[in-house]
C-alpha positions in Angstrom: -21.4 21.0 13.7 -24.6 18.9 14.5 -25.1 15.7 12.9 -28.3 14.1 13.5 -27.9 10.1 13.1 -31.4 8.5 12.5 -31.8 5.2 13.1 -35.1 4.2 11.6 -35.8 1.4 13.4 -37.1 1.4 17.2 -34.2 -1.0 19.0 -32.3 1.3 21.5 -29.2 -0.9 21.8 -28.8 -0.2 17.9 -29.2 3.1 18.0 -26.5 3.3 20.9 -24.4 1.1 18.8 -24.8 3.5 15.9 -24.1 6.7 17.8 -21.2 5.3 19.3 -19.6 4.2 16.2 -20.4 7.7 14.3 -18.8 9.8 17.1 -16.2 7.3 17.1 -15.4 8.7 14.0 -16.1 12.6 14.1 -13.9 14.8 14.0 -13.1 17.4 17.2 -16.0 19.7 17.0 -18.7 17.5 15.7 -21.5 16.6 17.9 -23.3 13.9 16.8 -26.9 12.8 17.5 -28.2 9.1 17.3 -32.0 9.1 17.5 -34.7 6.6 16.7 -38.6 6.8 15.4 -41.1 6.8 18.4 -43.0 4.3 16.3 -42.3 1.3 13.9 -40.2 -1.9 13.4 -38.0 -3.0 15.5 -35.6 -4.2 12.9 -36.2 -3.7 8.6 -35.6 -6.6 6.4 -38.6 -5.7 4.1 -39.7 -3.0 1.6 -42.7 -2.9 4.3 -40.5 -2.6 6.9 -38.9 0.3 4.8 -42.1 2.4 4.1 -43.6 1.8 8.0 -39.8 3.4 8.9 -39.8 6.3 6.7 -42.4 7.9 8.2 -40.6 8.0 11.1 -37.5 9.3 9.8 -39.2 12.3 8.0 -40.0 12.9 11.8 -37.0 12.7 13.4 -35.7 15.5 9.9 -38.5 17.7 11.0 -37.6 17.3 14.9 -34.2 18.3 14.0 -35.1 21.6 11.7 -36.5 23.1 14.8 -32.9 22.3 16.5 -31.1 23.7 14.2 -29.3 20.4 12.8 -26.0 20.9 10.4 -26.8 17.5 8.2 -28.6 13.9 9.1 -28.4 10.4 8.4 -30.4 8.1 7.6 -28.4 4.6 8.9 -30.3 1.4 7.2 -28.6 0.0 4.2 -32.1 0.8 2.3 -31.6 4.2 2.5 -35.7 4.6 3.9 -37.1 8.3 3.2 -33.9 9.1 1.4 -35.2 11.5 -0.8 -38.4 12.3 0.8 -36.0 13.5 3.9 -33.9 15.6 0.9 -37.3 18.0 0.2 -37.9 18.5 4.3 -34.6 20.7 4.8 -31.7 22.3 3.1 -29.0 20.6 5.4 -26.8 17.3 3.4 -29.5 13.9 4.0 -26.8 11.1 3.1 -28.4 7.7 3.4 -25.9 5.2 4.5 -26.0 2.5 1.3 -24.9 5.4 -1.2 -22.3 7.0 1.2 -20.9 3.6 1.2 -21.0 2.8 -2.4 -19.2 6.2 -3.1 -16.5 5.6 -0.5 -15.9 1.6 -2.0 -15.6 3.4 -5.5 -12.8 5.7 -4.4 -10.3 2.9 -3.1 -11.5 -0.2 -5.4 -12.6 -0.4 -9.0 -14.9 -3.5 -7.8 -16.5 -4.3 -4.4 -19.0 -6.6 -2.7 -21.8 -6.2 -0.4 -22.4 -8.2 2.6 -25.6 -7.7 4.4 -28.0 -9.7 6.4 -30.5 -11.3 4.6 -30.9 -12.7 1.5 -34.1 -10.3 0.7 -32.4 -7.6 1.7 -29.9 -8.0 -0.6 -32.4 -7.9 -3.4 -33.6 -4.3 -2.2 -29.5 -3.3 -2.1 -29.5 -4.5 -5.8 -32.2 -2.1 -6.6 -30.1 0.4 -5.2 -26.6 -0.1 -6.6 -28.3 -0.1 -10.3 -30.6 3.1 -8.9 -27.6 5.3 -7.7 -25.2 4.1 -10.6 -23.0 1.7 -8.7 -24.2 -1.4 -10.3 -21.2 -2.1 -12.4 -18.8 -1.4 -9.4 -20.3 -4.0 -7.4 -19.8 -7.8 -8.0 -22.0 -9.6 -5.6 -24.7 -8.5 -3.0 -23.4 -11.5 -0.6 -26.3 -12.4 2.3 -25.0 -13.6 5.6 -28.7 -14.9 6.5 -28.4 -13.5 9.7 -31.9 -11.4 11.3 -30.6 -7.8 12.0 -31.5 -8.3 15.5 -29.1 -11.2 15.5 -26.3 -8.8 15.8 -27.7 -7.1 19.2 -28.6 -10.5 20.4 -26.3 -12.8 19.0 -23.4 -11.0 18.2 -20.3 -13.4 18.1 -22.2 -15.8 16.0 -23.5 -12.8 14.0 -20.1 -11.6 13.0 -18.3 -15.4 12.3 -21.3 -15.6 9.4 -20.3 -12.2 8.5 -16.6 -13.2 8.4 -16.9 -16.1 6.3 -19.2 -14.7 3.7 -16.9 -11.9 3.5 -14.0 -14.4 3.3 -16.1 -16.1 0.3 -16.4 -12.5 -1.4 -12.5 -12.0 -1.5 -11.6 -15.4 -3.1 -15.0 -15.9 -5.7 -15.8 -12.4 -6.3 -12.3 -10.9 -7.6 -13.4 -7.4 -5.4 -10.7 -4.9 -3.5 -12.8 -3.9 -1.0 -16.1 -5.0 1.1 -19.1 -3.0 2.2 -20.9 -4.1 4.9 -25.0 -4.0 3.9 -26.2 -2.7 7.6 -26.3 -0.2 10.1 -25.9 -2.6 12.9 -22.3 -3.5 11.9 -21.3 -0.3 12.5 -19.0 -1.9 15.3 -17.5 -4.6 13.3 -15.9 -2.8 10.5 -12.0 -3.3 12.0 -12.8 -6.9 13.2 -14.0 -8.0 9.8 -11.3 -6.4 7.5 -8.7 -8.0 9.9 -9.9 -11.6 9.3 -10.7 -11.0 5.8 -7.4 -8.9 4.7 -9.5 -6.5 3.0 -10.5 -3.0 3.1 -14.0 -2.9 4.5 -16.1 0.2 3.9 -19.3 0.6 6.8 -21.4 3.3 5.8 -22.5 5.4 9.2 -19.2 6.1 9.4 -18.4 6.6 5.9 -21.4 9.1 6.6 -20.4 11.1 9.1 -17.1 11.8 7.0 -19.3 12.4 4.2 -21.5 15.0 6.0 -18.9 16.8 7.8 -17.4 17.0 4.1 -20.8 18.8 2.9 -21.0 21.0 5.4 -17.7 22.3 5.7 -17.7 23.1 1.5 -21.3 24.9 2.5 -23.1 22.5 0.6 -26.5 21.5 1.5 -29.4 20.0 -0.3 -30.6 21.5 -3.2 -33.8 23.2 -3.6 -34.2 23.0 -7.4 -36.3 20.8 -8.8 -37.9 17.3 -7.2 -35.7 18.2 -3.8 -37.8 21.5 -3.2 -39.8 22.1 -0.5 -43.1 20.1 -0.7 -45.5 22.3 -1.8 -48.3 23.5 1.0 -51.6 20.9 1.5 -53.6 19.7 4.0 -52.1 16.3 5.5 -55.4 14.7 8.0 -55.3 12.2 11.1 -52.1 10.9 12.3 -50.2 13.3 9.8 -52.0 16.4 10.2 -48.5 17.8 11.6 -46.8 17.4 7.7 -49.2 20.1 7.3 -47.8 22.9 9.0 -44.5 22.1 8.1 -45.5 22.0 4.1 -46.7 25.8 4.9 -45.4 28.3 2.3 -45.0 30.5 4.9 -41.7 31.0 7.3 -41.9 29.4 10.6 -40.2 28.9 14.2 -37.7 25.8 11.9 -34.0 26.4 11.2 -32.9 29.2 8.7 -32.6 27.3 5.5 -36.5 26.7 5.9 -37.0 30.4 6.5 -34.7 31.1 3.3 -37.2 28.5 1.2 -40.4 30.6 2.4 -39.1 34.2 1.2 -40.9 35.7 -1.3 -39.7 35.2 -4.5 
């Protein structure tokens, strides 16, 4: 099984960090993947920041249809391209907020979410109430850290990150944490151990995720708003999006060429 990890921002040390922690976690068997955008931010803390990285994501989704990937994901807490990454492919897409949210729901009736940022916390609001979590989660807690913080200034980064998470477990009432970034993919142990709760990280709560879909041979539906786009012309920088919105097969992996038969 291939599992493409994406991270959509351009710092290498985080996509290592990312990679590492996902194979960390993969079962015997699973190869995973960690790439990055050859373009864009080097860390996202904005809705800007999110649409600039998107682009780059749908990229590395059509990169990996030519080799053959089982399932990707996306790993920034704003789940960038989520859906838009859905339509390119029939393989599972899991964004890393929602795989998160699901896997707090299944050991606690009521979590919080530490992230970095306090306006990044807004846009993980907008997700909890968009993907039906909202009355699960108590508190989108910021650490006010910068994400790059966490490559640069790590120990500093995580004693914020434990004390807000301490904060969460004695205002919030909550039975479980989930941490609001891809860069603290490394910290999950360290964290629950000085808070004394469980503390859900979502690349890895991904990876198990994908490797779930996959092995039930469930892929992305292509019903609906996750079908293939339909065929136009895409100009400039994004003239490529235009062969791959073809409606006719091509050289990408089978579930593509099963989308273009004739009907």
């Amino acid at each position: 099984m291939q599992i493409r990890v994406i991270n959509p921002n351009t710092t290498r040390g985080m996509t290592d960090t990312i990679g590492t922690a996902a194979q960390g976690i993969a079962a015997p068997g699973t190869v995973i993947t960690a790439t990055q955008p050859a373009h864009g931010p080097v860390s996202i803390e904005s809705h800007f920041d999110e649409a600039i990285s998107a682009v780059g994501v749908l990229e590395e989704v059509m990169a990996g249809e030519r080799d053959g990937v089982d399932a990707y994901i996306i790993a920034c807490f704003g789940d960038p391209g989520l859906l838009a990454a859905r339509e390119l492919t029939r393989a599972p897409v899991i964004g890393i907020a929602e795989a998160a949210f699901h896997m707090a729901t299944l050991i606690s009736t009521r979590f919080s979410v530490v992230t970095t940022l306090g306006r990044t916390g807004i846009i993980a609001e907008h997700l909890l109430e968009q993907y039906g979590f909202g009355q699960h989660c108590r508190r989108v807690r910021a650490a006010e850290i910068p994400v790059l913080d966490l490559e640069d200034d790590g120990d500093a980064a995580l004693t914020r990150i434990i004390e807000e998470g301490r904060r969460a477990r004695d205002e919030d009432g909550i039975g479980a944490i989930v941490l609001g970034c891809g860069g603290m993919a490394d910290l999950t142990n360290e964290i629950s151990e000085a808070v004394g709760l469980p503390v859900v990280e979502g690349v890895t709560a991904a990876v198990k995720l994908s490797e779930a879909l996959v092995g039930l041979g469930l892929g992305t539906s292509k019903v609906g708003d996750l079908a293939f786009p339909r065929a136009k012309a895409f100009t400039g920088r994004f003239e490529d999006f235009s062969r791959y919105s073809s409606p006719e097969p091509s050289a990408l992996n089978p579930y593509h060429q099963l989308e273009r038969a004739p009907t």
